[in-house]
C-alpha positions in Angstrom: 0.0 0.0 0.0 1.2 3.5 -0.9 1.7 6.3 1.4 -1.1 8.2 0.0 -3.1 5.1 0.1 -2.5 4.6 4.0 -3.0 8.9 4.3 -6.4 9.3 2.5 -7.6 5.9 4.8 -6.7 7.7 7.7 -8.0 10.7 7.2 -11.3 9.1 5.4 -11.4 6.5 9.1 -11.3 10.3 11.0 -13.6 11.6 9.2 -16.2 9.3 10.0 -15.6 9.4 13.5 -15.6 13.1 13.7 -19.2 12.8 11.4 -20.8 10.1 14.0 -19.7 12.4 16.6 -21.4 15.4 15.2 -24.6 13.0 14.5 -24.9 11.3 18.0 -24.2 15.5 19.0 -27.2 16.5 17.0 -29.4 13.4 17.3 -29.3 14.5 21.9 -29.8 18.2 20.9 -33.2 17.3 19.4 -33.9 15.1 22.5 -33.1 16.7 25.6 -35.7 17.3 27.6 -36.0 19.7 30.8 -38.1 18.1 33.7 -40.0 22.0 35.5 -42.1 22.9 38.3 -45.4 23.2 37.3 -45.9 26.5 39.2 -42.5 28.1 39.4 -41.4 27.1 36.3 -37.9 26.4 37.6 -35.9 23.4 36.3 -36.1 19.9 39.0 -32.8 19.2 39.3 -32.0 15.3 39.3 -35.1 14.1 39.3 -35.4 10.1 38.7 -36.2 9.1 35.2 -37.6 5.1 35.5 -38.2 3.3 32.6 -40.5 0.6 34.6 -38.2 -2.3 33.7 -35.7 -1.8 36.6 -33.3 0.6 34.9 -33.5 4.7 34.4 -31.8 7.5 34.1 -31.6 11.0 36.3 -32.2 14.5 35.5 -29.0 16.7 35.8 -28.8 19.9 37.8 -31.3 22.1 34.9 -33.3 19.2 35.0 -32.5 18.1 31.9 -31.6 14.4 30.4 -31.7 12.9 27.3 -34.2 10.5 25.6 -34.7 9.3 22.3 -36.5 6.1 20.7 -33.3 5.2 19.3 -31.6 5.1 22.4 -34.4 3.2 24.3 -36.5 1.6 21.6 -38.4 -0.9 24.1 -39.6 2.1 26.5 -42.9 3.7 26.1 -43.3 5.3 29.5 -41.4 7.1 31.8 -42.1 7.3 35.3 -40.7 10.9 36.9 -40.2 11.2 40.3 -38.4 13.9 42.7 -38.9 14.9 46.2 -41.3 17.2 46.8 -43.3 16.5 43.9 -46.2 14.5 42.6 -45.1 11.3 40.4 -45.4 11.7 36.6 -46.5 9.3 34.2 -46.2 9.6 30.8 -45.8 7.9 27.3 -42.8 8.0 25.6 -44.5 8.8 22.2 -45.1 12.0 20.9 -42.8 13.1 24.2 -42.6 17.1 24.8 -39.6 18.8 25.4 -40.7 19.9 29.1 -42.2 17.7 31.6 -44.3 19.3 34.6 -44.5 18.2 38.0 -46.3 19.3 40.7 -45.3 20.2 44.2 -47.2 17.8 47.2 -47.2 19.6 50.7 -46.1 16.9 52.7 -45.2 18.4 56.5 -42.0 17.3 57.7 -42.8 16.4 61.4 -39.7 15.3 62.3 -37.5 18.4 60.9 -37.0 21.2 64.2 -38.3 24.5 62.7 -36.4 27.6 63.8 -32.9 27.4 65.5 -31.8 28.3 69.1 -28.9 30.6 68.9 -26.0 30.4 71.1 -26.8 27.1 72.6 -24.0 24.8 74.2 -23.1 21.7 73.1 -20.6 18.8 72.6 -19.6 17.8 69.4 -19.2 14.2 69.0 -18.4 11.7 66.2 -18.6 8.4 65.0 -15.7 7.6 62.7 -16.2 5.9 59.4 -14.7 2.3 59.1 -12.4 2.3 56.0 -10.7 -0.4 53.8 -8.8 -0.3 51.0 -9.6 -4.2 49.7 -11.6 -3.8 46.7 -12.7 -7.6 47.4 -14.9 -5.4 50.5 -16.3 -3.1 48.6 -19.7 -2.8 47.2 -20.0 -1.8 43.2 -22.2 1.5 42.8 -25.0 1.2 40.3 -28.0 3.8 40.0 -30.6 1.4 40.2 -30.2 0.9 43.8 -29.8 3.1 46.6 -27.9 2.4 50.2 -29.3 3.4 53.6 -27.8 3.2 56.8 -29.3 3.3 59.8 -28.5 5.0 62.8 -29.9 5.7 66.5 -30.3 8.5 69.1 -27.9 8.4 71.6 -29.3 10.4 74.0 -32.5 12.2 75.0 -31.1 15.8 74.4 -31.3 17.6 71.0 -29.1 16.5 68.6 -28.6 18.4 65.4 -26.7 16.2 62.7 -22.7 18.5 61.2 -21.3 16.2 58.9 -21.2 13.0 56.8 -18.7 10.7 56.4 -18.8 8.5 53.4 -16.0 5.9 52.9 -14.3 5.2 49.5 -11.7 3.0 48.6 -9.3 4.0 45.7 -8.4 1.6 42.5 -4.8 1.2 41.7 -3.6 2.4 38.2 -1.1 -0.8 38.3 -2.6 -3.6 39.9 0.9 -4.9 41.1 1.3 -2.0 42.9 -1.9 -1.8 45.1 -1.2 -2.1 48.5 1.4 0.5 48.1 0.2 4.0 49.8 1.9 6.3 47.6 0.9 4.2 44.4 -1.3 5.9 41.3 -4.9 5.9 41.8 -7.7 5.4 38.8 -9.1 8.7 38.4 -12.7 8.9 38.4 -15.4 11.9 38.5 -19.0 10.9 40.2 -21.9 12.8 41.2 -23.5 11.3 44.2 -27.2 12.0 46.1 -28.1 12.1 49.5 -31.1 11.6 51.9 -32.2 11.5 55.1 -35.0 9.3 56.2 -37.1 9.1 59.5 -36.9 5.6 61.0 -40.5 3.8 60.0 -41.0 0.7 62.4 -36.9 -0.1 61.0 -36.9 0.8 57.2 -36.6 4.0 55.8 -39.8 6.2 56.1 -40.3 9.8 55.5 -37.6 12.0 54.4 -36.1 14.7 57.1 -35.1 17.4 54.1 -36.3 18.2 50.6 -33.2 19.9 50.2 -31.5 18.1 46.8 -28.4 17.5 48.6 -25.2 15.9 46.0 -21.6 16.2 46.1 -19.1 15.3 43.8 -16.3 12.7 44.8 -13.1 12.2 43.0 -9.8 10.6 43.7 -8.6 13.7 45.1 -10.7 13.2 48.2 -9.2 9.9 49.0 -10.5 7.4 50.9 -13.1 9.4 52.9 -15.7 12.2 51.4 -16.6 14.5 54.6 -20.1 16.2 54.2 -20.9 19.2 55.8 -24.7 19.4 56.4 -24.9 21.8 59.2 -26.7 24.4 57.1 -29.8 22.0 56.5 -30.5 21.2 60.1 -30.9 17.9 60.2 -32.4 17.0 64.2 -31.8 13.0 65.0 -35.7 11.7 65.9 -36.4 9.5 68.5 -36.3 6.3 67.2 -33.2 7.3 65.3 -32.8 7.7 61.2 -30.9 6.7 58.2 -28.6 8.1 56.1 -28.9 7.0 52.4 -26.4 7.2 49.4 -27.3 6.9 45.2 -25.2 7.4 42.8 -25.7 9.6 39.8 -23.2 9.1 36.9 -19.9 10.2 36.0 -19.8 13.9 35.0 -17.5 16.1 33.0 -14.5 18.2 34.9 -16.9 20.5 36.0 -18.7 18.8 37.7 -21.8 18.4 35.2 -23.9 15.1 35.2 -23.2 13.1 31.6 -25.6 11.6 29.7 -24.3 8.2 29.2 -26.4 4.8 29.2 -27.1 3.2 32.4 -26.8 -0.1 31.9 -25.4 -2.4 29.0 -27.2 -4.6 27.0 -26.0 -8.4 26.7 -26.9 -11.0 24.0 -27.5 -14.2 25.7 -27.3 -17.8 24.2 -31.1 -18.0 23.3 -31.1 -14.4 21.8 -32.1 -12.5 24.2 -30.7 -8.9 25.1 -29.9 -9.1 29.2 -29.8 -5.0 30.4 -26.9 -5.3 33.1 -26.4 -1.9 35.4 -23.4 -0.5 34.9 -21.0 -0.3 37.9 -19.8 3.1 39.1 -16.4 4.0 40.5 -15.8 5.0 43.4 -15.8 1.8 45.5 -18.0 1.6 48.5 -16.1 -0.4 51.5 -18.2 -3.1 53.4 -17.5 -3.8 56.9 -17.8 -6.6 59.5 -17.3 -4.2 62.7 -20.7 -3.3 63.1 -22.4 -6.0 65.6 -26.0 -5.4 64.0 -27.0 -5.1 60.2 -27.6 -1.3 59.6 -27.9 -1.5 56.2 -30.5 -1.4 53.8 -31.4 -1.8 49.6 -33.5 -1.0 47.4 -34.1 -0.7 43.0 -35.0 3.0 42.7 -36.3 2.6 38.9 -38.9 -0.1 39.9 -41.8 2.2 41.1 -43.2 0.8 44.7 -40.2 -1.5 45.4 -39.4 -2.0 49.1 -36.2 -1.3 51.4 -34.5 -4.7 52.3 -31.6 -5.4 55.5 -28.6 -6.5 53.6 -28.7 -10.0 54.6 -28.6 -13.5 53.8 -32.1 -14.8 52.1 -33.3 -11.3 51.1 -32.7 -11.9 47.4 -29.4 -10.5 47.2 -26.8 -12.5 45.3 -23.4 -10.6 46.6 -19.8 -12.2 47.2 -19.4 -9.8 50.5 -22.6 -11.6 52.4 -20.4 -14.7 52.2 -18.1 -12.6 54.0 -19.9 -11.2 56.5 -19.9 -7.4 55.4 -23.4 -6.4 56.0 -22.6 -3.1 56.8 -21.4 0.1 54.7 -19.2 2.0 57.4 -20.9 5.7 56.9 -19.4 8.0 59.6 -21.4 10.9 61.2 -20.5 13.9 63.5 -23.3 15.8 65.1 -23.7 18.4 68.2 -25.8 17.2 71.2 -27.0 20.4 72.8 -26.7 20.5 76.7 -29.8 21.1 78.3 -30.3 24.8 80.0 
C-alpha cells in the first residue's frame, strides 16, 4: 500500500468518527428534555427518570436528560419522580420537550423548625470504618440506593454537622496496590443524598427536601466528609438513616453526563440481558458493626421496598459470604446540653 493510500484511509477513518460524533451531538440536541415545576417554572434538578423495567436514568442539575427512541426503543413510558413532587406518568411517544411536576405539601414532622442561637453543646463523632480491599467493597450502580441506619444516643437535642462517606481508591497498576503512595484510577461521580425518618426499621419519610449531591473524585481519598450543618438535620427519637445513590460520571466540571445506564447483553437464546453499569468509586463493606444497619432497594422499579442486607433477602453478593453487611458511613453531630 502507498503512502497516499495509508493517508487518504486515515484521514477518510477520522472523518467518519468526527461525522458520527457530530450525529450522535445533533441526534441529543433534538432530545433533551428539561423536567419543570409546574408552578414556578424552575428546572427539577435530578429528578429520577424510571423506565419501569428496573433501569432509568436521572435528570442533571437544569433538570435536563436525554431521551430518544433510538436510544431506548423498548420504553414507552417514563415514570418521573423527585422529592417534593407528585409522580409523573407519561408515554414516551409524541414526548414534549418539558415535563411538569407538581409540588405535594407533605409536613416534615420530624424536621425542628427555627434554631436556638448560642446554645452549648458537645460535638461528637462516630468515625467511618475504612478499607482499601476492593474484594470489600460494594459496586455502585444507579438502580439501587444504600441506607444506613443510625440511633439517638441520648435524650437531648441532637442536630446532625457532617457525613462521612468511605471510598476506597483503584490502583492504576494492579501490582502495585497495597502501596500507599501508588497511582490511583481517576474517576469523577456525582453522588445524592437523603435523610430518612426511621419507620417501624426501614426507611420512612424524608427529614429534608433539600436536593443535597456532592461530587467525589480521587482527590478526596478514601473518605468524602459532608458538611450538612446548614440544612439542620435534628436525629428523631427512634433514630434515622442516612442514604447514598449514585448519579453518573460527570465532566471536569462537575456536570452530570448523559451516558447509558446499563449495557445490553446478547444471551445464548437471543435474548438482550440490560446489566447496570457499575460506578467507580468503591463503597467499602465492613464486618465491625455487631448489628445489620444497612438497607437496599431498585429505585427505577416504582413501589419497590427497602431490604436489611442480609442473607435470604434476594441478594446474590460475594461480600454476604463474607460477612460485610454493613457500609461504614461516619457521622459527627452536636448534642445540645440542656439549659
Amino acid at each position: 500500500m502507498r503512502i497516499n493510500d495509508v493517508y487518504l484511509k486515515s484521514i477518510s477513518l477520522t472523518m467518519r468518527k468526527i461525522l458520527f460524533v457530530i450525529l450522535f451531538i445533533g441526534q441529543l440536541s433534538f432530545a433533551q428534555i428539561t423536567v419543570k415545576d409546574s408552578i414556578t417554572k424552575y428546572p427539577v434538578s435530578y429528578a429520577t427518570i424510571s423506565f419501569g423495567n428496573g433501569n432509568g436514568i436521572f435528570a442533571d442539575d437544569e433538570g435536563q436528560f436525554y431521551f430518544t427512541k433510538k436510544l431506548y426503543p423498548d420504553i414507552d413510558s417514563l415514570f418521573i419522580s423527585a422529592l417534593g413532587f407528585k409522580n409523573l406518568n407519561i408515554s414516551t411517544k409524541n414526548l414534549p420537550d418539558e415535563l411538569f411536576l407538581q409540588p405535594k405539601a407533605d409536613e416534615l414532622d420530624e424536621v425542628v423548625v427555627g434554631v436556638k442561637l448560642d446554645r452549648k453543646f458537645k460535638k461528637e463523632t462516630l468515625k467511618p470504618y475504612l478499607d482499601d480491599n476492593y474484594y470489600n467493597c460494594w459496586l455502585p450502580t444507579i438502580e439501587s440506593e444504600i441506607a444506613v441506619y443510625f440511633p439517638k444516643t441520648t435524650t437531648k437535642d441532637q442536630k446532625l454537622s457532617s457525613v462521612s462517606f468511605p471510598i476506597a481508591l483503584e490502583s492504576k497498576d494492579w501490582k502495585k496496590r497495597k502501596r500507599s503512595n501508588s497511582e490511583k484510577k481517576k474517576f469523577s461521580t456525582l453522588f445524592k443524598v437523603k435523610f430518612y425518618n426511621n419507620n417501624n426499621g426501614i426507611p420512612g419519610k424524608v427529614l429534608t427536601y433539600e436536593t443535597i449531591v456532592f461530587r467525589a473524585t480521587e482527590k478526596d481519598g478514601d473518605v468524602f466528609e459532608l458538611n450538612v450543618d446548614e440544612f439542620d438535620i435534628y436525629i428523631p427519637e427512634n433514630g434515622f438513616f442516612v442514604s447514598l445513590q449514585v448519579l453518573g460520571y460527570t465532566d471536569k466540571l462537575g456536570k452530570l453526563l448523559p451516558n447509558k445506564k446499563y449495557k445490553e447483553i446478547e444471551s445464548k437464546n437471543g435474548n438482550v440481558i440490560k446489566i447496570p453499569t457499575n460506578f467507580r468509586p468503591l463503597l467499602p463493606f465492613t464486618e465491625k458493626v455487631e448489628s445489620k444497619n444497612t438497607y437496599i432497594k431498585r429505585v427505577f422499579i416504582s413501589g419497590n421496598n427497602w431490604l436489611k442486607f442480609e442473607n435470604g433477602n434476594g441478594f446474590q453478593s460475594s461480600l454476604l459470604d463474607k460477612n460485610l453487611f454493613n457500609y461504614g458511613i461516619g457521622l459527627t453531630y452536636k448534642t445540645y446540653k440542656d439549659e
